[in-house]
Backbone as XML, in Angstrom:
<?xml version="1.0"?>
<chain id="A" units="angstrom">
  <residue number="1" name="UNK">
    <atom name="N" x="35.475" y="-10.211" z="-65.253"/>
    <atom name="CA" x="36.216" y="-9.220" z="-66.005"/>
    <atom name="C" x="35.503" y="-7.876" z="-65.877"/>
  </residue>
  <residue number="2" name="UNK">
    <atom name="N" x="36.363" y="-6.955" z="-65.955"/>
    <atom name="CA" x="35.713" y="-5.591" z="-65.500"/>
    <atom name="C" x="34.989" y="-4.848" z="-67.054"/>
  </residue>
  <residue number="3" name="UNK">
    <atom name="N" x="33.647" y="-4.295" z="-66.484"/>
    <atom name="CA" x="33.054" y="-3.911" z="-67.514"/>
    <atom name="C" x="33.047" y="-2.089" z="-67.955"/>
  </residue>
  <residue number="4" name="UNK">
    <atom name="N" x="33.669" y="-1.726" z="-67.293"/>
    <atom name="CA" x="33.620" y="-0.355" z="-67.031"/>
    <atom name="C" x="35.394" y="0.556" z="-66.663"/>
  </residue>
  <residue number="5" name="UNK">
    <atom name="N" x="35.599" y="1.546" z="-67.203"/>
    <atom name="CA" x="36.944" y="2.095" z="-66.587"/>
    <atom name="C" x="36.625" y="3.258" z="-66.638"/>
  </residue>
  <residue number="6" name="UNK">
    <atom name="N" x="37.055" y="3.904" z="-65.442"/>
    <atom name="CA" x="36.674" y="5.086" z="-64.798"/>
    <atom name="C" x="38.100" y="5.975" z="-65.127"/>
  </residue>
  <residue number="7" name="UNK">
    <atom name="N" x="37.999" y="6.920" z="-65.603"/>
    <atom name="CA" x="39.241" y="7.614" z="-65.708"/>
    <atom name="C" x="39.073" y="8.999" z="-64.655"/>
  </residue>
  <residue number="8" name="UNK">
    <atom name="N" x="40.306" y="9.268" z="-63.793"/>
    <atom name="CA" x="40.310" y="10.258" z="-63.080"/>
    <atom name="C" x="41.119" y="11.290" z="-63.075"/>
  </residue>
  <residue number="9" name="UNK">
    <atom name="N" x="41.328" y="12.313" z="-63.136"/>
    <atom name="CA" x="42.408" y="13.453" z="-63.695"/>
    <atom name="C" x="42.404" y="14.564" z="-62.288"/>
  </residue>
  <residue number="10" name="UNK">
    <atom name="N" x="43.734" y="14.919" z="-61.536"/>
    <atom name="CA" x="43.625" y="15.548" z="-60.567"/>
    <atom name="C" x="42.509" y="15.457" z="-59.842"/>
  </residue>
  <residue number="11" name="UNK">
    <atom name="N" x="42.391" y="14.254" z="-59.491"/>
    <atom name="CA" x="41.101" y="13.410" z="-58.568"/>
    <atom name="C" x="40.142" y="14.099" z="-58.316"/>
  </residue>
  <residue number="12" name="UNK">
    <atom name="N" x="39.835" y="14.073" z="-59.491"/>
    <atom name="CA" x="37.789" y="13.838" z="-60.118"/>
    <atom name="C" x="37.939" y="13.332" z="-61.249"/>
  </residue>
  <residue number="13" name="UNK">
    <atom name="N" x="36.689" y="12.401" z="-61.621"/>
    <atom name="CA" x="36.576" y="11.449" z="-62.122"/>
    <atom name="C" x="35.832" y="12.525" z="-63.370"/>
  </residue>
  <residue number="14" name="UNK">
    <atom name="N" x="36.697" y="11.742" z="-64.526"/>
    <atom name="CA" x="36.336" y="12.751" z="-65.565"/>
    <atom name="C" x="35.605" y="12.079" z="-66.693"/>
  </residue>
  <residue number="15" name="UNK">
    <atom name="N" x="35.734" y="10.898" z="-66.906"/>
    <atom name="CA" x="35.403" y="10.064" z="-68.398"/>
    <atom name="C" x="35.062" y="8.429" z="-67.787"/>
  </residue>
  <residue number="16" name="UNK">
    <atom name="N" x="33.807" y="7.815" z="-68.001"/>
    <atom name="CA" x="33.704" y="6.487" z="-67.796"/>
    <atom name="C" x="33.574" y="5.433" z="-69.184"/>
  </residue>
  <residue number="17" name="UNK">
    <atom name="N" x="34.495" y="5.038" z="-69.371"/>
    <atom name="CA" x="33.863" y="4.031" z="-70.447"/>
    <atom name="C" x="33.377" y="2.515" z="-70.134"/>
  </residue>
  <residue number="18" name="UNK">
    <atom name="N" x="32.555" y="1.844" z="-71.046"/>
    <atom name="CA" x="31.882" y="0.805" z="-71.069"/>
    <atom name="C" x="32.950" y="-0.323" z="-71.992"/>
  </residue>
  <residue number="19" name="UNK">
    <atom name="N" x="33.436" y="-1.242" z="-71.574"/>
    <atom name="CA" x="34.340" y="-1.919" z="-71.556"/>
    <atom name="C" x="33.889" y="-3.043" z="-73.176"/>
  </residue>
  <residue number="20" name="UNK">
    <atom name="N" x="34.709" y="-2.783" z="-74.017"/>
    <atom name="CA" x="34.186" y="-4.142" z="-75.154"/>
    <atom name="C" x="35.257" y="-5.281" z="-74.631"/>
  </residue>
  <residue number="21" name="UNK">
    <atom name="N" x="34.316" y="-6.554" z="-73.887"/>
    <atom name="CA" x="34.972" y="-7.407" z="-73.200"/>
    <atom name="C" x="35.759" y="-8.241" z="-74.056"/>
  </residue>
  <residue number="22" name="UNK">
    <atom name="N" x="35.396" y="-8.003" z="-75.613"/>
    <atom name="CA" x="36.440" y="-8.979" z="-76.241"/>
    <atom name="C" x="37.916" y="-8.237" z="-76.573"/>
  </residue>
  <residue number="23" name="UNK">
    <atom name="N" x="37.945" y="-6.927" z="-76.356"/>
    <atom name="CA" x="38.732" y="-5.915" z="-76.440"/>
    <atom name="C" x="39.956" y="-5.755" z="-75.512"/>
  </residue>
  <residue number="24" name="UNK">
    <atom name="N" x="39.892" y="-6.497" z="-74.588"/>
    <atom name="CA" x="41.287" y="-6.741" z="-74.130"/>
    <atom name="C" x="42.476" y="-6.799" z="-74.708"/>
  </residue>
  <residue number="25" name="UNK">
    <atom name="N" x="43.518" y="-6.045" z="-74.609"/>
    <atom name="CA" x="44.908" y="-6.304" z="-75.225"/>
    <atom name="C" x="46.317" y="-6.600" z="-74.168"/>
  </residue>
  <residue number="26" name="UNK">
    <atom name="N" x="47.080" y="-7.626" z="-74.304"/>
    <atom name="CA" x="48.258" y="-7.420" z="-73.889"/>
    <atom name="C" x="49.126" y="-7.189" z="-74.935"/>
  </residue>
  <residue number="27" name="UNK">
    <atom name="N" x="50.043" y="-6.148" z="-74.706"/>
    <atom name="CA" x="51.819" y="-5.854" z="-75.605"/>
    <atom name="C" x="52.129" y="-6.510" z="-75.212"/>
  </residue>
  <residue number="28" name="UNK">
    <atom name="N" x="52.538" y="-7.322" z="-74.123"/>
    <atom name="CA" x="53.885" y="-7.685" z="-73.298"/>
    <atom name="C" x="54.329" y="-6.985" z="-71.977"/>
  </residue>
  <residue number="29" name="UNK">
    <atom name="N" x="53.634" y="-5.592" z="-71.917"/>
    <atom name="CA" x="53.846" y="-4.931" z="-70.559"/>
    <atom name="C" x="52.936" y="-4.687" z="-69.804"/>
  </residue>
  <residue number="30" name="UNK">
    <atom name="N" x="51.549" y="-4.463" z="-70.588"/>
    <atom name="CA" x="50.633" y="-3.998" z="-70.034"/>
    <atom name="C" x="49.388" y="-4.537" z="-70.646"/>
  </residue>
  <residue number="31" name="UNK">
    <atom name="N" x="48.371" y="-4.669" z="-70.183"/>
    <atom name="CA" x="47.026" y="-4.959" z="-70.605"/>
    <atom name="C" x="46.296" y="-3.456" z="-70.735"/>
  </residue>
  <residue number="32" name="UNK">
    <atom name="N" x="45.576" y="-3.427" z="-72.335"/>
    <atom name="CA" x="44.755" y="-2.104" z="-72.581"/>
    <atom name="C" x="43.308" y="-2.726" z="-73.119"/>
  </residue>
  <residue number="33" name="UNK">
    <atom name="N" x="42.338" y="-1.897" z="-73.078"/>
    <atom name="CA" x="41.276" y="-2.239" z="-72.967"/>
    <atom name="C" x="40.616" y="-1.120" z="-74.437"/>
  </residue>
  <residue number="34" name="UNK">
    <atom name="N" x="39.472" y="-2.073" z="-75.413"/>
    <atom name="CA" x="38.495" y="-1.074" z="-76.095"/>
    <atom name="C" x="37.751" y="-0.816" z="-75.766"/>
  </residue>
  <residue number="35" name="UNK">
    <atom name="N" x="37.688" y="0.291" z="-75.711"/>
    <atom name="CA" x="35.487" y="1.090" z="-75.381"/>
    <atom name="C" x="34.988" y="0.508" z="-76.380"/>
  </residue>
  <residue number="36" name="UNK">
    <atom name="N" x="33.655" y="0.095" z="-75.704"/>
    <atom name="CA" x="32.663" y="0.372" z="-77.044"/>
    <atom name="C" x="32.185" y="1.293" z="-77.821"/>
  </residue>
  <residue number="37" name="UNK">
    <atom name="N" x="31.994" y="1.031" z="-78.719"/>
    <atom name="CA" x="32.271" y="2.235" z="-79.685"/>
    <atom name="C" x="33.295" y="3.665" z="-79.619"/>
  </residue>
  <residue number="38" name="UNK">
    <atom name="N" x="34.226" y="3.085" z="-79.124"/>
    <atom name="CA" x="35.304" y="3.797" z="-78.675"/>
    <atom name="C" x="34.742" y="5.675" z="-78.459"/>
  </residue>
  <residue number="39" name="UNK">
    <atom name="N" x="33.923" y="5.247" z="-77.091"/>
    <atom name="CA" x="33.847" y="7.022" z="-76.603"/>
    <atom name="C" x="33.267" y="6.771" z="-75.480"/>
  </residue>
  <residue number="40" name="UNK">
    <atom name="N" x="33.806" y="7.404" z="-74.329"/>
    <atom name="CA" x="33.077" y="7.722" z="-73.119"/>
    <atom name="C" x="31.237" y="7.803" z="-73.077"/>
  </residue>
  <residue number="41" name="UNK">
    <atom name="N" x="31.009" y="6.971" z="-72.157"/>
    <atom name="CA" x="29.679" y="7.118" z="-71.547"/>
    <atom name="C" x="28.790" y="8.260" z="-71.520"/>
  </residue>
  <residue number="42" name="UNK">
    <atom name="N" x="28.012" y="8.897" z="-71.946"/>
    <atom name="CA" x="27.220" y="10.171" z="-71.974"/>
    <atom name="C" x="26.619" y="9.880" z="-69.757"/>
  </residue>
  <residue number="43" name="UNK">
    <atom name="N" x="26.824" y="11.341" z="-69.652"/>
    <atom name="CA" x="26.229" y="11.718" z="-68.358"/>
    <atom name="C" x="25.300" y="10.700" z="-67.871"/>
  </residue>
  <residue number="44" name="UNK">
    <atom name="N" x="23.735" y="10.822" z="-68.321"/>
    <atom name="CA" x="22.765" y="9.764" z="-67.982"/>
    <atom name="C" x="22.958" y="8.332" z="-67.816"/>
  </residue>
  <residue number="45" name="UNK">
    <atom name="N" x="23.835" y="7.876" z="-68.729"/>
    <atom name="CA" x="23.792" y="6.811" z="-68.543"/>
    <atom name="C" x="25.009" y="6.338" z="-67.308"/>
  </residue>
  <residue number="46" name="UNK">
    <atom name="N" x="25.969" y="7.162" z="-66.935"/>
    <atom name="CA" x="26.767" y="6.890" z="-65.894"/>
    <atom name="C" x="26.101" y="7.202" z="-64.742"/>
  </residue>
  <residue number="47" name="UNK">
    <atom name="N" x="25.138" y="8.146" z="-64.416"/>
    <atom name="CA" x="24.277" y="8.791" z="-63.406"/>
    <atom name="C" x="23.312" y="6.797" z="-63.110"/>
  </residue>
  <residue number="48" name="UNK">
    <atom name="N" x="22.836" y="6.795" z="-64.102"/>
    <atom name="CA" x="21.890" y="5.212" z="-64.237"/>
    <atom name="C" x="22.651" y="3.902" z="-63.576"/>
  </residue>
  <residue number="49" name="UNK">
    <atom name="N" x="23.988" y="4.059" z="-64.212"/>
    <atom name="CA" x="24.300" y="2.502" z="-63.473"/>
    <atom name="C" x="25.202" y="3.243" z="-62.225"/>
  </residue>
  <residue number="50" name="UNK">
    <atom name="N" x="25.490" y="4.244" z="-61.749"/>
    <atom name="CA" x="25.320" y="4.620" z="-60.154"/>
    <atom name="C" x="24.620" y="4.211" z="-59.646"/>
  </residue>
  <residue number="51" name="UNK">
    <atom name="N" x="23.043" y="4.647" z="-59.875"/>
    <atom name="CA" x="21.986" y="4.715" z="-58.897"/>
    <atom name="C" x="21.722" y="3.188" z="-58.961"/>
  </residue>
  <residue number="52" name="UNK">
    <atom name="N" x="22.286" y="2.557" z="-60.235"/>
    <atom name="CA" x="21.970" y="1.052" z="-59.974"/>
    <atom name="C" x="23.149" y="0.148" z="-59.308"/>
  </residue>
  <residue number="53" name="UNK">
    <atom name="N" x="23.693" y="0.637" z="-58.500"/>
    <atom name="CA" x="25.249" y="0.045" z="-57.724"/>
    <atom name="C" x="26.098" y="-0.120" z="-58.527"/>
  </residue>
  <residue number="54" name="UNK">
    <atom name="N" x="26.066" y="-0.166" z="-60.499"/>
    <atom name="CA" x="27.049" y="-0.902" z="-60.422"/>
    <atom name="C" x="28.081" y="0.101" z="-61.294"/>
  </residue>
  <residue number="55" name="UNK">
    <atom name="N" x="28.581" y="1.391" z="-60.618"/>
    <atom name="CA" x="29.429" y="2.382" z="-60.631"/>
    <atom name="C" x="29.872" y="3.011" z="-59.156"/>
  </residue>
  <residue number="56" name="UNK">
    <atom name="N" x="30.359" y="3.514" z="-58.694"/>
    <atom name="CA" x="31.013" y="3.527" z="-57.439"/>
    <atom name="C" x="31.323" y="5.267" z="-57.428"/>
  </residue>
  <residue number="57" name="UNK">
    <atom name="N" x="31.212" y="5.797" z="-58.750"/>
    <atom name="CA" x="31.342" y="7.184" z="-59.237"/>
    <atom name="C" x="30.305" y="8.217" z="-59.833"/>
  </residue>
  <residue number="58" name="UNK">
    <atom name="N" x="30.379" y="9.003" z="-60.291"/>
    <atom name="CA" x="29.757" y="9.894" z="-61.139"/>
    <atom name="C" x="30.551" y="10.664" z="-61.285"/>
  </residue>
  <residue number="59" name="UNK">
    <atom name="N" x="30.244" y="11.846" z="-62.352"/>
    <atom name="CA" x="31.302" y="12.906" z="-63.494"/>
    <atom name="C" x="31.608" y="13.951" z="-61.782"/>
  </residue>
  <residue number="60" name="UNK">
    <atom name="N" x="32.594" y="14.055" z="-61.773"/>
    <atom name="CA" x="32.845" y="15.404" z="-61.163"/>
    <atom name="C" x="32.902" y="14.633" z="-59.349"/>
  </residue>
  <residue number="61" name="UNK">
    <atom name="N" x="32.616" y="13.182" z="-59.366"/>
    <atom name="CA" x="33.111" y="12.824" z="-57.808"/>
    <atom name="C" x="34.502" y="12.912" z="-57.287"/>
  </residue>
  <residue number="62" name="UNK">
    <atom name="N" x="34.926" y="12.898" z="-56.158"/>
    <atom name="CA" x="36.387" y="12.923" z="-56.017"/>
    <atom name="C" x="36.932" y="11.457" z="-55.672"/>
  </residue>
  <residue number="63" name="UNK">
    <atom name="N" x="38.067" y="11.528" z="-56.665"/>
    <atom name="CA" x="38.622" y="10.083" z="-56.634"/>
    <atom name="C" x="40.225" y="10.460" z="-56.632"/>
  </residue>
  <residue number="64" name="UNK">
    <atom name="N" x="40.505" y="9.428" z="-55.628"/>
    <atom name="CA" x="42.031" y="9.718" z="-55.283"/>
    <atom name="C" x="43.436" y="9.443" z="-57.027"/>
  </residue>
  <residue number="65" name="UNK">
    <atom name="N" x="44.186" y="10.000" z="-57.305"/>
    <atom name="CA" x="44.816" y="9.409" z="-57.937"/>
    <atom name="C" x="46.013" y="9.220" z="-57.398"/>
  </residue>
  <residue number="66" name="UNK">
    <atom name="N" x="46.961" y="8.662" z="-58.124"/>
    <atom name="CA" x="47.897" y="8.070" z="-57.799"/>
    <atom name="C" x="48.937" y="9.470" z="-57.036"/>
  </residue>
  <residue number="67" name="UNK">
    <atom name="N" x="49.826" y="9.386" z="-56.195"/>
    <atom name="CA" x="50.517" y="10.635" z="-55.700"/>
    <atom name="C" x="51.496" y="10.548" z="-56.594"/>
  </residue>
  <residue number="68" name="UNK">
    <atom name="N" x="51.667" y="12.237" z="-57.325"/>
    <atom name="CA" x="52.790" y="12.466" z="-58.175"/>
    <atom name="C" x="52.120" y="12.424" z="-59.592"/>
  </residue>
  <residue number="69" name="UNK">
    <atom name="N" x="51.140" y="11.492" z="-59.758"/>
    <atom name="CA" x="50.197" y="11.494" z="-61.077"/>
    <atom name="C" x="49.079" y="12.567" z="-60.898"/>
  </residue>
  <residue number="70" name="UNK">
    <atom name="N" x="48.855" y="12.244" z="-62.391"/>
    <atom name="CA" x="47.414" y="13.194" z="-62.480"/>
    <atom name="C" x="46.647" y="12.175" z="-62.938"/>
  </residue>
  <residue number="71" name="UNK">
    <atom name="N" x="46.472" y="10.952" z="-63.132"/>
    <atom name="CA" x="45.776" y="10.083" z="-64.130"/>
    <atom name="C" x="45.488" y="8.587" z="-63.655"/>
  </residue>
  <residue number="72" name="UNK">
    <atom name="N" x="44.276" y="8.545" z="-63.358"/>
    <atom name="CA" x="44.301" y="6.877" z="-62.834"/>
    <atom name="C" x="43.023" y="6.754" z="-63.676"/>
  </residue>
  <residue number="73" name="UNK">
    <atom name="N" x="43.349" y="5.076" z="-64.065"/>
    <atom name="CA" x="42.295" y="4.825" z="-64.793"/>
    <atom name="C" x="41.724" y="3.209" z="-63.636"/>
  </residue>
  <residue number="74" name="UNK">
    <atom name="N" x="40.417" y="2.962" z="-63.249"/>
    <atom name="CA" x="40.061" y="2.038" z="-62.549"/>
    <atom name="C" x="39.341" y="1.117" z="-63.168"/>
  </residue>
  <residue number="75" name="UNK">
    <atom name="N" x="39.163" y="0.033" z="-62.956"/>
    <atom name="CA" x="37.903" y="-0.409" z="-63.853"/>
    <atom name="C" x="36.780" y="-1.660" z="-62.896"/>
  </residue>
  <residue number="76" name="UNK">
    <atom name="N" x="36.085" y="-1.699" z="-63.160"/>
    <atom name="CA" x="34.904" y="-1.973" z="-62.455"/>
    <atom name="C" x="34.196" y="-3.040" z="-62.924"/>
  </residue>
</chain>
C-alpha cells in the first residue's frame, strides 16, 4: 500500500503527504486517502526520503500532469 501522495499542479510537484495507512476511504467511486496529521510534509523531510530512494520527487521537480488538468495526485 502506498505510503506517500505526491500532489502536482501545472507539473511541479507542489505538496507531499505521508499516507495514514489505516486512512483509506472508498465512497463507491473513488478511493481517498488521510494524511497524517492531516498536512503536507515540511521541505526536509521530503528532501530526506528522496535522498533515501523512497520519493521519486522533491518540491518544485517537474512532474507531468494529466493533459487538460492541472492536478495529479500520485502515490508511492
Amino acid at each position: 500500500m502506498a505510503a506517500h501522495a505526491v500532489i502536482a499542479v501545472d507539473g511541479e510537484v507542489r505538496r507531499v503527504y505521508a499516507i495514514d495507512t489505516g486512512g483509506w476511504e472508498n465512497d463507491g467511486r473513488k478511493w481517498r486517502f488521510r494524511a497524517v496529521d492531516d498536512r503536507p510534509l515540511p521541505a526536509q523531510e521530503i528532501d530526506r526520503l528522496h535522498t533515501a530512494g523512497d520519493l521519486p520527487y522533491r518540491l518544485g521537480d517537474p512532474c507531468p500532469t494529466k493533459a487538460g488538468g492541472a492536478y495529479r495526485p500520485e502515490r508511492f
